[in-house]
N, CA, C and O atoms as CSV, one atom per row, in Angstrom:
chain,resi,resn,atom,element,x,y,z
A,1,UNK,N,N,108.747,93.094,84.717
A,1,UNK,CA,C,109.597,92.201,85.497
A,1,UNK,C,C,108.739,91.319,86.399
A,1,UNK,O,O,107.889,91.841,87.120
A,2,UNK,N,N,108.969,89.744,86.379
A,2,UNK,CA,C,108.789,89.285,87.402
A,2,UNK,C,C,109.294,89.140,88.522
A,2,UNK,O,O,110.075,90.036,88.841
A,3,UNK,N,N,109.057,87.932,89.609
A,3,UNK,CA,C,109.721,87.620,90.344
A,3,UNK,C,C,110.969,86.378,90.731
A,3,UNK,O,O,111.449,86.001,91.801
A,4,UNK,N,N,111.190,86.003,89.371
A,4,UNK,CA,C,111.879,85.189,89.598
A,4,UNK,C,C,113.901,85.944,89.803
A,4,UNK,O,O,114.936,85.419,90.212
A,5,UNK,N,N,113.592,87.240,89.303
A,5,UNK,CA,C,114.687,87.517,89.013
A,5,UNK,C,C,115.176,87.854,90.647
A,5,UNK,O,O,116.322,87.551,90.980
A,6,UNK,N,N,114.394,88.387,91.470
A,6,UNK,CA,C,114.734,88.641,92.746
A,6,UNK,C,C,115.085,87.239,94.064
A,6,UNK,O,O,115.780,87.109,95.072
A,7,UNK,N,N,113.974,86.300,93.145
A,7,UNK,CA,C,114.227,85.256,94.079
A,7,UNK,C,C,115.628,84.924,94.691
A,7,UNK,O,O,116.548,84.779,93.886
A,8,UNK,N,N,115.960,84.751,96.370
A,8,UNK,CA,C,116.584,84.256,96.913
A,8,UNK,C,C,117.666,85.705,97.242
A,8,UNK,O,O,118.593,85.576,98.042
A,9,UNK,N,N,117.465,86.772,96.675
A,9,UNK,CA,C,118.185,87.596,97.025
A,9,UNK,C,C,117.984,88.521,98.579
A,9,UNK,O,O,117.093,88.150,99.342
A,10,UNK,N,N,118.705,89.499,98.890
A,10,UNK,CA,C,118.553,89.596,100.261
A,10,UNK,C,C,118.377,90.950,100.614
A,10,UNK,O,O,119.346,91.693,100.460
A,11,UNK,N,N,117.248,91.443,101.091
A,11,UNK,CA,C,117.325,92.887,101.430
A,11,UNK,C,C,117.306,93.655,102.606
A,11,UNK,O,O,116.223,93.631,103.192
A,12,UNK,N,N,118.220,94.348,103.133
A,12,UNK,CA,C,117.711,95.079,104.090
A,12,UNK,C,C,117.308,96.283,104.734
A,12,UNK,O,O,118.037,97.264,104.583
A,13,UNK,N,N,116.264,96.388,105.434
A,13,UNK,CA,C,115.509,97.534,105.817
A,13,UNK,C,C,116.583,98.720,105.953
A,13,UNK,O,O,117.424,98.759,106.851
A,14,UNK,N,N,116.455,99.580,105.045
A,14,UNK,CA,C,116.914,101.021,105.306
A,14,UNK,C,C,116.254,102.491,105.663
A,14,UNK,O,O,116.629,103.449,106.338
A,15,UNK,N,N,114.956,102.157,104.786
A,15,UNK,CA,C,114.130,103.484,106.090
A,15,UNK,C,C,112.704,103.130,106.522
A,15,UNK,O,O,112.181,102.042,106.280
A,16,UNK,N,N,112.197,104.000,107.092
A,16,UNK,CA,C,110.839,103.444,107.556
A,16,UNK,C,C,110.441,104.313,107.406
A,16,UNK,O,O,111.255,105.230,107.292
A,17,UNK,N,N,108.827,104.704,107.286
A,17,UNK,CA,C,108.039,105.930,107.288
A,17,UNK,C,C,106.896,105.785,107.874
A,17,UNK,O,O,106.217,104.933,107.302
A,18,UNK,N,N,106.216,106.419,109.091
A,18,UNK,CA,C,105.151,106.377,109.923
A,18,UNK,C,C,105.004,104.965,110.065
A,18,UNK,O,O,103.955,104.683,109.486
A,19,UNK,N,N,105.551,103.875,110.568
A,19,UNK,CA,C,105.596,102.510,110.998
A,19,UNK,C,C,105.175,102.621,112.575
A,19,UNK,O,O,104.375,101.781,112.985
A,20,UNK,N,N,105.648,103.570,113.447
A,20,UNK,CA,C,104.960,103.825,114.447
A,20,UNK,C,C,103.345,103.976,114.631
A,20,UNK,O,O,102.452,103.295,115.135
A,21,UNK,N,N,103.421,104.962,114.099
A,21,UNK,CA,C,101.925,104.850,114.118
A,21,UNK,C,C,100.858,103.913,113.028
A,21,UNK,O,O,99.629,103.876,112.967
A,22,UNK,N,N,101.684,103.361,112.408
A,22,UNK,CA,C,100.568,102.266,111.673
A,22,UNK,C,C,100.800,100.987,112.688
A,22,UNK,O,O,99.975,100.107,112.440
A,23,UNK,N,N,101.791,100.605,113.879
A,23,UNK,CA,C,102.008,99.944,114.646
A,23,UNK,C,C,100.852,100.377,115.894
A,23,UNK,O,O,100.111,99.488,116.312
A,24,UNK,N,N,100.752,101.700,116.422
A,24,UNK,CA,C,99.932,101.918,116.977
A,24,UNK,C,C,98.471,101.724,116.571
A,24,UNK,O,O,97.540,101.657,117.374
A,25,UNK,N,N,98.356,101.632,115.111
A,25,UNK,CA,C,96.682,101.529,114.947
A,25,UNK,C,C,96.066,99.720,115.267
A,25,UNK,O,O,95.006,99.233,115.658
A,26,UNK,N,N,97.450,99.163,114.831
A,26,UNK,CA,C,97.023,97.863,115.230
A,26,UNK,C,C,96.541,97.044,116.475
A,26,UNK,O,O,95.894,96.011,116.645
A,27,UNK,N,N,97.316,98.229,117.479
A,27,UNK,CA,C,96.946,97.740,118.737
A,27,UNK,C,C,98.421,97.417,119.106
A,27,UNK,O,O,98.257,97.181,120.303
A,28,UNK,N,N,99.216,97.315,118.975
A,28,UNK,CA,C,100.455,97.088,119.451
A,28,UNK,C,C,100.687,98.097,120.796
A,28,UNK,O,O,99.990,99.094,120.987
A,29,UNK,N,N,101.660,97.719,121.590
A,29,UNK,CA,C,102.211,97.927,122.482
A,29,UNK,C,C,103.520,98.595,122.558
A,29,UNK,O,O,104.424,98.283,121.782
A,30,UNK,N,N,103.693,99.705,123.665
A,30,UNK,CA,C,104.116,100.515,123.525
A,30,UNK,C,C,106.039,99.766,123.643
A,30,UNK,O,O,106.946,100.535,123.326
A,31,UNK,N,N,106.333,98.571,124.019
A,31,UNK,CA,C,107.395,98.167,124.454
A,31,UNK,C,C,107.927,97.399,122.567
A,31,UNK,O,O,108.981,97.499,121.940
A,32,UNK,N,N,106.268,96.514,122.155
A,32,UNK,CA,C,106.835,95.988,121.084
A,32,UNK,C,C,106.764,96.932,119.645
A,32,UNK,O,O,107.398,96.616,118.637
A,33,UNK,N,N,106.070,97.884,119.713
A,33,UNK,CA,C,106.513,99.337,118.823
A,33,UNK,C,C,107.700,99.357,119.070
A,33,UNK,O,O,108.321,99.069,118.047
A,34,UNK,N,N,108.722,99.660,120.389
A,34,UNK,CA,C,109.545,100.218,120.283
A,34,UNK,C,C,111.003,98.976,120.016
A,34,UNK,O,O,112.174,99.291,119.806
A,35,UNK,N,N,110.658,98.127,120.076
A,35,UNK,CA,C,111.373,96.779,119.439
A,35,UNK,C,C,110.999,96.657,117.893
A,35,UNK,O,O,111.925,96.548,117.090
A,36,UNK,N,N,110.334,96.665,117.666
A,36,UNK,CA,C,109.912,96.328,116.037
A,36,UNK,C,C,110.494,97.782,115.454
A,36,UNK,O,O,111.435,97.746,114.661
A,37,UNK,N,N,110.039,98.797,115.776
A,37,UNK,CA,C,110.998,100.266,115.140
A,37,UNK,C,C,112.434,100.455,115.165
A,37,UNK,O,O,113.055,101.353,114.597
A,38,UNK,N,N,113.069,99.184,116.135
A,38,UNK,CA,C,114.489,99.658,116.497
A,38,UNK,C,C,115.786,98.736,115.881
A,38,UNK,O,O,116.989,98.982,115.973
A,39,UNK,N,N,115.090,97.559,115.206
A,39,UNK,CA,C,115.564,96.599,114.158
A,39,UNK,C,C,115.548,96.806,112.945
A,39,UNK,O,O,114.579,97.408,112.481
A,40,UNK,N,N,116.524,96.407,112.152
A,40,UNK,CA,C,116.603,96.382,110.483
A,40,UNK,C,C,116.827,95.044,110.072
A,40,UNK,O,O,117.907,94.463,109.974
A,41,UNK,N,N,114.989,94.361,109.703
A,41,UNK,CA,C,114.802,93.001,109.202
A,41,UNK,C,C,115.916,93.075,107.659
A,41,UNK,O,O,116.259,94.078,107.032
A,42,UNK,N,N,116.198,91.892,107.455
A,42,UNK,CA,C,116.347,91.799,106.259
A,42,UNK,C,C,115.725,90.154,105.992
A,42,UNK,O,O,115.620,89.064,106.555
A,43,UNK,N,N,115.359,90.984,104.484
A,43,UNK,CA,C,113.665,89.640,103.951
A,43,UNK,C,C,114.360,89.564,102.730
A,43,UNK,O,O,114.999,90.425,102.126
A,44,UNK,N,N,114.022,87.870,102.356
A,44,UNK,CA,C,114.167,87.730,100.891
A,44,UNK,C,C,113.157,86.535,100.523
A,44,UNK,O,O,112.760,85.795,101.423
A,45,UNK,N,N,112.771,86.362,99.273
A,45,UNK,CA,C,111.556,85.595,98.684
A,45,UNK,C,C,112.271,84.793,98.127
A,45,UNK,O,O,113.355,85.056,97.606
A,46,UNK,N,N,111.532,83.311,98.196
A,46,UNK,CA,C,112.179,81.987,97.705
A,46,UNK,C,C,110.797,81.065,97.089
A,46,UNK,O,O,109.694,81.300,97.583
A,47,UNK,N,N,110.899,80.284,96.271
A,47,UNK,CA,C,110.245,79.697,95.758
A,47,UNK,C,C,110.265,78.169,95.139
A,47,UNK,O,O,110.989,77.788,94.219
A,48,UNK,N,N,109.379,77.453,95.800
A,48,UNK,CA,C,109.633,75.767,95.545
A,48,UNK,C,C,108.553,75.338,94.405
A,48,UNK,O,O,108.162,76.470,94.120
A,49,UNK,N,N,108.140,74.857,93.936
A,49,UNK,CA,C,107.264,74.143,92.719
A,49,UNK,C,C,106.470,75.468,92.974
A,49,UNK,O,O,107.045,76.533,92.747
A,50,UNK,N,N,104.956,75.461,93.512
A,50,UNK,CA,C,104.059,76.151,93.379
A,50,UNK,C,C,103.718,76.959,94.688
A,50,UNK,O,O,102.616,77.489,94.832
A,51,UNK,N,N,104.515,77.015,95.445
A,51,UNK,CA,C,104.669,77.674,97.009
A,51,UNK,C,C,106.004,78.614,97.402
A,51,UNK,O,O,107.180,78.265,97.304
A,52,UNK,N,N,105.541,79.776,97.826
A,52,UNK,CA,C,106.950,81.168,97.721
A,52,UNK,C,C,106.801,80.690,99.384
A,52,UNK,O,O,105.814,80.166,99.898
A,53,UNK,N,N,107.800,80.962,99.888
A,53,UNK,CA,C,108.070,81.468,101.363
A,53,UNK,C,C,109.132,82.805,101.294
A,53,UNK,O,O,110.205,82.907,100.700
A,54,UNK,N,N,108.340,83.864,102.208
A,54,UNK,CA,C,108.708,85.150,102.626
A,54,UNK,C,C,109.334,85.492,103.761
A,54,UNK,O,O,108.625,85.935,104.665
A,55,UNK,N,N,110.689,85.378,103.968
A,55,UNK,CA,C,111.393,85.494,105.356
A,55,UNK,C,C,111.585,86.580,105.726
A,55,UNK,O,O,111.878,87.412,104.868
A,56,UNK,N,N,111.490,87.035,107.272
A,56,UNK,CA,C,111.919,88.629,107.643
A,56,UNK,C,C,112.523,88.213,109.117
A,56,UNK,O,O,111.879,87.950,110.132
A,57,UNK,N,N,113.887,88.230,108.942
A,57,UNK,CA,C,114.917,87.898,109.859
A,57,UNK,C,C,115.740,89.210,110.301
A,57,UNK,O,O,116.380,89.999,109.605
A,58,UNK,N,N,115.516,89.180,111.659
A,58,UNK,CA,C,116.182,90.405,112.477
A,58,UNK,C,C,116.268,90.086,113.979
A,58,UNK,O,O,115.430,89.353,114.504
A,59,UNK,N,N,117.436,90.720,114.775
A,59,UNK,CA,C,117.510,90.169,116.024
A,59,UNK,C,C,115.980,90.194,117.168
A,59,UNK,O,O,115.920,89.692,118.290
A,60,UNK,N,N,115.070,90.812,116.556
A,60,UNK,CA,C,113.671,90.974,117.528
A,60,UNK,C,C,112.976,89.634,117.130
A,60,UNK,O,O,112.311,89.101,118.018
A,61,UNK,N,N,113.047,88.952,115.785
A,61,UNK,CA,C,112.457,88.166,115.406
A,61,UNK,C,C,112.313,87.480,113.796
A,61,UNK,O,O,112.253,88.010,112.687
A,62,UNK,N,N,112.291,86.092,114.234
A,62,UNK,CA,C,112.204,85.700,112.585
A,62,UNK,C,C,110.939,85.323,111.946
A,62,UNK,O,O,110.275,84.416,112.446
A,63,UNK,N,N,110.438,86.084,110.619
A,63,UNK,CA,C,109.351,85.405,110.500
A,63,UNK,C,C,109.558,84.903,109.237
A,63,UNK,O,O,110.334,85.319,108.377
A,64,UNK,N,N,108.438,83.539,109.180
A,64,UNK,CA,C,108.283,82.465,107.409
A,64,UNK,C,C,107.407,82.584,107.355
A,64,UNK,O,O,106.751,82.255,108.343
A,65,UNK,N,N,106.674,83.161,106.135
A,65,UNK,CA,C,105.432,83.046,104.914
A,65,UNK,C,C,105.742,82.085,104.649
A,65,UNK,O,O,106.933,81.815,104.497
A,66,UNK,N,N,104.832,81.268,104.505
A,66,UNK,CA,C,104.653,79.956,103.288
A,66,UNK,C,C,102.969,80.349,102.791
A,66,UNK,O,O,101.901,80.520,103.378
A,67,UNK,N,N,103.397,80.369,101.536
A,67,UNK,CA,C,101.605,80.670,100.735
A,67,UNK,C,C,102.131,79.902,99.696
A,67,UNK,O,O,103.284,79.576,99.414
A,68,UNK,N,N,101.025,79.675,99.175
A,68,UNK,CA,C,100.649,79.355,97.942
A,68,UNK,C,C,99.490,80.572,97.490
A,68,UNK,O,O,98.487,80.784,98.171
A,69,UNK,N,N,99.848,81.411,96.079
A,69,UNK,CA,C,98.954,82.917,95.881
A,69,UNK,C,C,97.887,82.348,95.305
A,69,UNK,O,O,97.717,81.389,94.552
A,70,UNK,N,N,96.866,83.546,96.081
A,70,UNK,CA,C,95.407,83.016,96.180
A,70,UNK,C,C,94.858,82.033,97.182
A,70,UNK,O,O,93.703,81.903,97.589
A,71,UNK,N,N,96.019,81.335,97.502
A,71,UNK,CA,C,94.999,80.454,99.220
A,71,UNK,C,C,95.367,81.216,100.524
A,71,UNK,O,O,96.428,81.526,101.065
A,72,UNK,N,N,94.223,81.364,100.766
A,72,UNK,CA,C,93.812,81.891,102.387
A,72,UNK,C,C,94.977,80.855,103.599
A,72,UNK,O,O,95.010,79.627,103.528
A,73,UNK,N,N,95.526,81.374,104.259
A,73,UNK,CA,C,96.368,80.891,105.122
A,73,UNK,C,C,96.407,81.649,106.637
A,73,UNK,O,O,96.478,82.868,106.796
A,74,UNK,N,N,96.361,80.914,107.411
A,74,UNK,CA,C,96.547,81.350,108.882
A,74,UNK,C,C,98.057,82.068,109.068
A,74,UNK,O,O,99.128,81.831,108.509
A,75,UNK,N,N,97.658,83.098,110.147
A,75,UNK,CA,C,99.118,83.606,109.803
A,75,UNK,C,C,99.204,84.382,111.534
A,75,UNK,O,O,98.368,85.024,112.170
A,76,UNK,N,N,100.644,83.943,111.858
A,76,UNK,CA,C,100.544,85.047,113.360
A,76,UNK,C,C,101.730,86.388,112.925
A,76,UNK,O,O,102.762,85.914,112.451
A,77,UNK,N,N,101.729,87.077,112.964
A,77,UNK,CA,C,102.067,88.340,112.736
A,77,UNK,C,C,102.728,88.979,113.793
A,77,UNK,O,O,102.472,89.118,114.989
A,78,UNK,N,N,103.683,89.347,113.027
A,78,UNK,CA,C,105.139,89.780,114.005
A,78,UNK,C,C,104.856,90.138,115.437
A,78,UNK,O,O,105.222,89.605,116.485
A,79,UNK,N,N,103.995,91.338,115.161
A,79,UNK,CA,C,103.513,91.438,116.961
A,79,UNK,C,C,102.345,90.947,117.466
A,79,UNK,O,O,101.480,91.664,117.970
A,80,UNK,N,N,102.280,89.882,117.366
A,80,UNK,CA,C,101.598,88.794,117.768
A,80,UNK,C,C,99.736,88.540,117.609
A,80,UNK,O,O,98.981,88.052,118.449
A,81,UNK,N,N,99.454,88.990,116.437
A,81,UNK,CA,C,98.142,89.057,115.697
A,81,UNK,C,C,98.115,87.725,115.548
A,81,UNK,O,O,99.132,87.045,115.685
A,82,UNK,N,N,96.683,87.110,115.185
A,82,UNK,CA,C,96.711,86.207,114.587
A,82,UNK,C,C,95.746,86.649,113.674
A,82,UNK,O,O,94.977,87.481,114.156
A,83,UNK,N,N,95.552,86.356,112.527
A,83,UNK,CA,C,94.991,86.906,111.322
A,83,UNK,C,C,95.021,85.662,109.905
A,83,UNK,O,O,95.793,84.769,109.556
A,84,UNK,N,N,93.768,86.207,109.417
A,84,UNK,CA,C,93.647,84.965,108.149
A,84,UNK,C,C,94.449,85.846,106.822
A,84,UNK,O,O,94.254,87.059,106.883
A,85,UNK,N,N,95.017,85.537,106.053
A,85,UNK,CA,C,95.759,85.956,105.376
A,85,UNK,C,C,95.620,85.195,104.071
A,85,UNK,O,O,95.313,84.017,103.887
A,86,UNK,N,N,96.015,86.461,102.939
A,86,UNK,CA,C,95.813,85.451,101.293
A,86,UNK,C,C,96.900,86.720,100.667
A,86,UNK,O,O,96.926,87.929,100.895
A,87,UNK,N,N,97.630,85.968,99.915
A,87,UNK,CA,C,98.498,86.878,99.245
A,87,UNK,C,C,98.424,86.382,97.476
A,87,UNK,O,O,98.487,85.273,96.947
A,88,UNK,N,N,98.306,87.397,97.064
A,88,UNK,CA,C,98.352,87.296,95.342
A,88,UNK,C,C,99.040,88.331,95.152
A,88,UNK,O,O,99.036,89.448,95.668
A,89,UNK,N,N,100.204,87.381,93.592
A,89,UNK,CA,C,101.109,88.022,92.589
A,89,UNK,C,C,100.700,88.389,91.617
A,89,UNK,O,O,100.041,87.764,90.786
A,90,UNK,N,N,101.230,90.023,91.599
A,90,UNK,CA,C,101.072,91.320,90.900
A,90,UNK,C,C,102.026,91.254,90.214
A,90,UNK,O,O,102.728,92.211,90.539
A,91,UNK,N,N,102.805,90.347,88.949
A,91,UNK,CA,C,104.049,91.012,88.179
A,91,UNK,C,C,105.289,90.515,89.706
A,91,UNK,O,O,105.503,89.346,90.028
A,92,UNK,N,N,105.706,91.334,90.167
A,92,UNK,CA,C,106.313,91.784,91.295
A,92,UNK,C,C,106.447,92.095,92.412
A,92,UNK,O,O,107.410,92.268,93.159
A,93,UNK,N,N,104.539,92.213,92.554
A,93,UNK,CA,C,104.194,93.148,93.892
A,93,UNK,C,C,103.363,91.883,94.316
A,93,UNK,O,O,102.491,91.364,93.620
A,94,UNK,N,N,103.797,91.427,95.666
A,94,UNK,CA,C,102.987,90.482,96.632
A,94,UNK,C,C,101.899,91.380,97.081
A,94,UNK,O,O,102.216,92.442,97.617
A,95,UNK,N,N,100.952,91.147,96.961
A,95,UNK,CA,C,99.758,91.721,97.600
A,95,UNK,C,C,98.889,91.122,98.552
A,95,UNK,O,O,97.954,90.372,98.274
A,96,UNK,N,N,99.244,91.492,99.705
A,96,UNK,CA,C,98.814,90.576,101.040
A,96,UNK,C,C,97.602,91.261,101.315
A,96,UNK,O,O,97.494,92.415,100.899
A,97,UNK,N,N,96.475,90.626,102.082
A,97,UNK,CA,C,95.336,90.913,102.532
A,97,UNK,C,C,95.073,90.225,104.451
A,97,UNK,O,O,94.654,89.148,104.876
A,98,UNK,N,N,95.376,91.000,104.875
A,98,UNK,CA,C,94.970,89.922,106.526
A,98,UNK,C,C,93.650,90.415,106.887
A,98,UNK,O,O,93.363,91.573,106.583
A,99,UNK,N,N,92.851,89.717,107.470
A,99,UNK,CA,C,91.610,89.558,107.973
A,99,UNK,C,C,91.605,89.588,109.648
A,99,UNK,O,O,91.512,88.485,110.188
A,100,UNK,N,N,91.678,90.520,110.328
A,100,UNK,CA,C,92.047,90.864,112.024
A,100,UNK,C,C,90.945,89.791,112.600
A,100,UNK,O,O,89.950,89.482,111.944
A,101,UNK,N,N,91.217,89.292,113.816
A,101,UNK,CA,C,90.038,88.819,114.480
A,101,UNK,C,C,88.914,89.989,115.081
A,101,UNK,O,O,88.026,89.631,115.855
A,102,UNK,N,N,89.050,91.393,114.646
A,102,UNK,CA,C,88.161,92.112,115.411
A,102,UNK,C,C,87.364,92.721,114.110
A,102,UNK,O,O,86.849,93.838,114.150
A,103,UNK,N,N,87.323,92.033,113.170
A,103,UNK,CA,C,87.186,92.247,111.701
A,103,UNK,C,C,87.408,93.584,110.683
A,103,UNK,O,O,86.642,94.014,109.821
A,104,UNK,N,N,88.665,94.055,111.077
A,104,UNK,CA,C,89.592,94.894,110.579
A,104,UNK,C,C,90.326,94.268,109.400
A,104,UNK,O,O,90.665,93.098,109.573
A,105,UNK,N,N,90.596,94.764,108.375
A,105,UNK,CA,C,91.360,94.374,107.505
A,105,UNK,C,C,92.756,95.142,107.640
A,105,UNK,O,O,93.011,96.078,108.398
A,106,UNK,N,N,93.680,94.452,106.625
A,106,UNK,CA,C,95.480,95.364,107.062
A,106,UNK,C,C,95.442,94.818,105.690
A,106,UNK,O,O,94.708,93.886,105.361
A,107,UNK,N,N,96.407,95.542,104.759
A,107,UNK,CA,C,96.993,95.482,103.502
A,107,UNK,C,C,98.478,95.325,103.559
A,107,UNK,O,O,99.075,96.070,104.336
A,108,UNK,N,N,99.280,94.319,102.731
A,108,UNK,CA,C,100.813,94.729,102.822
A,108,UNK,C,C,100.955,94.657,101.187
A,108,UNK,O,O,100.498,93.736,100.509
A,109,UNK,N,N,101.540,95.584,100.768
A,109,UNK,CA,C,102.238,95.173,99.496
A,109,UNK,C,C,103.620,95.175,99.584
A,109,UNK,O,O,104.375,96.033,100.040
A,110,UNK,N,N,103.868,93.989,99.034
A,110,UNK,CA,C,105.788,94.133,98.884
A,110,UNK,C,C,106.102,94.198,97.607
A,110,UNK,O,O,105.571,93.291,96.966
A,111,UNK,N,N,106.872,95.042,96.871
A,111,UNK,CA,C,107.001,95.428,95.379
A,111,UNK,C,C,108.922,95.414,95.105
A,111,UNK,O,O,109.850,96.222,95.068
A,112,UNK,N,N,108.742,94.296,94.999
A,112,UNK,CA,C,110.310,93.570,94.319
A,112,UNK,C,C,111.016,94.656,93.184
A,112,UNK,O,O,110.263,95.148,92.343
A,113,UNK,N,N,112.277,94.970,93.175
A,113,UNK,CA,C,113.057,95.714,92.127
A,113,UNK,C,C,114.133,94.876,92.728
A,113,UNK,O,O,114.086,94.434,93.876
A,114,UNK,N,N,115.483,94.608,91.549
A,114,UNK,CA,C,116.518,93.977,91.483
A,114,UNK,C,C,117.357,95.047,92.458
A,114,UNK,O,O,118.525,94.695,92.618
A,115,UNK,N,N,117.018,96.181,93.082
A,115,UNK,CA,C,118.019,97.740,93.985
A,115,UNK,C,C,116.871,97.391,95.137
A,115,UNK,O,O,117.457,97.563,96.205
A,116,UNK,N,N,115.516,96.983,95.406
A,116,UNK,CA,C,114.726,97.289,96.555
A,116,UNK,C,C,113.216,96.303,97.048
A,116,UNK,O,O,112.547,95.792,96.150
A,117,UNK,N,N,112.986,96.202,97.877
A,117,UNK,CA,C,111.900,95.835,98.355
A,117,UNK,C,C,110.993,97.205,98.632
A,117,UNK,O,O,111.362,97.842,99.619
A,118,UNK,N,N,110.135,97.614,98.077
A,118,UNK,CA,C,108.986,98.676,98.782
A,118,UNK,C,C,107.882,98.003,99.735
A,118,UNK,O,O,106.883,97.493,99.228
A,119,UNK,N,N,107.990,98.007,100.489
A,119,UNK,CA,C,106.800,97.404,101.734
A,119,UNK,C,C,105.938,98.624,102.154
A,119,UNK,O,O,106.308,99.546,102.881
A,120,UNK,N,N,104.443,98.433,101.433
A,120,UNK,CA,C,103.443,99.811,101.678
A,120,UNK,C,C,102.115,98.756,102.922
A,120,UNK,O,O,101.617,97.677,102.602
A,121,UNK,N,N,101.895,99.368,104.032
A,121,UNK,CA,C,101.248,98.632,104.973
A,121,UNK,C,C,99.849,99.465,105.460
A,121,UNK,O,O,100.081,100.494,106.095
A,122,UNK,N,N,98.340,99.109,105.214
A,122,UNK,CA,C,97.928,100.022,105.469
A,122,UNK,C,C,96.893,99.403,106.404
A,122,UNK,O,O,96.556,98.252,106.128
A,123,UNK,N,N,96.338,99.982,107.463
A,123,UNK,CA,C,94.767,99.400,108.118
A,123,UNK,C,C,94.342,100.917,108.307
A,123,UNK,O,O,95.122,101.777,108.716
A,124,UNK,N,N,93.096,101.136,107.984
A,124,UNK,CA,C,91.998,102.249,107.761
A,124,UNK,C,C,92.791,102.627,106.979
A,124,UNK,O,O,93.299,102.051,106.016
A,125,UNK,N,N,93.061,104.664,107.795
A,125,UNK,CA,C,93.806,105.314,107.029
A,125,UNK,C,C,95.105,105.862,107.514
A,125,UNK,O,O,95.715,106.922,107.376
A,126,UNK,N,N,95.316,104.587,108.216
A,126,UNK,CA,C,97.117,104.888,108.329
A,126,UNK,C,C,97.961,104.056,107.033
A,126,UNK,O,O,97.475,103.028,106.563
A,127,UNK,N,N,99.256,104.617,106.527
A,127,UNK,CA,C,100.176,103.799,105.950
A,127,UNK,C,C,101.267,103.804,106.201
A,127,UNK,O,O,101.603,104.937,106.547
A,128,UNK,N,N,102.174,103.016,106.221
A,128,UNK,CA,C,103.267,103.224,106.954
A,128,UNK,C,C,104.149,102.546,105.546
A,128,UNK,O,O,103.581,101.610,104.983
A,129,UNK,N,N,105.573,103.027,104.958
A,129,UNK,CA,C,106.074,102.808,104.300
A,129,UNK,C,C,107.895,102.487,104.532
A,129,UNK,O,O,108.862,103.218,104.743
A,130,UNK,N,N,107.715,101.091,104.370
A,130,UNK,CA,C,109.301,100.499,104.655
A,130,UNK,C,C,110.022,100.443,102.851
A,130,UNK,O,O,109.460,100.126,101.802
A,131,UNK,N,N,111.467,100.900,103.118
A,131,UNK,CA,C,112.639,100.564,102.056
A,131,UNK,C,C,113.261,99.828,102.523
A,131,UNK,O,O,113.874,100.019,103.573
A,132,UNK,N,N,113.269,98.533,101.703
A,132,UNK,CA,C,115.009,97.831,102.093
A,132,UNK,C,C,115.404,97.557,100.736
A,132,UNK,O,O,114.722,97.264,99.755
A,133,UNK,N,N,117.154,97.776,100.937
A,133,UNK,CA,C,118.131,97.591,99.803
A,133,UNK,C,C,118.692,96.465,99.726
A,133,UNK,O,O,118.976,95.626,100.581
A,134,UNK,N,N,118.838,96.516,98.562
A,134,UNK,CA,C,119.639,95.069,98.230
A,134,UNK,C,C,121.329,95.051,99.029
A,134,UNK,O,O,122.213,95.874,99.267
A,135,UNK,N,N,121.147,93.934,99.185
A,135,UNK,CA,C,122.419,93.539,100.227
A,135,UNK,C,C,123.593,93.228,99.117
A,135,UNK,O,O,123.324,92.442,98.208
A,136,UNK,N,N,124.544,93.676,99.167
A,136,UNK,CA,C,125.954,93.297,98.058
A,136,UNK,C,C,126.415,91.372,98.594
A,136,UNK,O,O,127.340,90.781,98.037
């Protein structure tokens, strides 16, 4: 499966797994941990000629990807990173790479199914694992 079949559809966050503490490895703060853990984004992927944008809309905050896969792009990050970023398509699975300014790397994969988004997030050896369902 690719991704065209998911395009424009809408998912939202139903569980989380150790997101706290992969929030804590980043350096986050103990107020915006507890804002970012206490929302259920819902994200969906859209696509224009040769450029996807990745939305994650929830009352703490909205965020837009715009990539084009394979170009390096500036990116500020939900809790307020700024980080160089390149995302390449896997079939299904967005495979994000950010580059920290303290030269830490962070991994996101987002892995599209027509029932789910899997969001696997890792820096060192924390991972933190988000589900969201497809919205009726």
């Amino acid at each position: 499966m690719g991704l065209t079949e998911i395009l424009g559809k809408k998912y939202k966050l139903e569980s989380s797994d150790n997101f706290d503490e992969y929030m804590k490895a980043l350096g986050v703060g103990l107020v915006t941990r507890k804002m970012g853990g206490a929302v259920s984004p819902v994200v969906d992927l859209q696509k224009e000629g040769d450029e996807y944008t990745f939305n994650s809309n929830s009352t703490f905050k909205n965020i837009v990807l715009k990539f084009k896969p394979g170009v390096e792009f500036d990116q500020d990050t939900p809790d307020g990173r700024k980080v160089s970023a390149v995302i390449t398509v896997d079939g299904n699975t967005l495979h994000e790479v950010q580059k920290n300014a303290d030269g830490t790397t962070t991994t996101i994969d987002r892995t599209f199914t027509p029932e789910e988004c899997k969001m696997v997030m890792s820096i060192g050896d924390i991972t933190a694992t988000r589900i969201y369902k497809i919205q009726a």
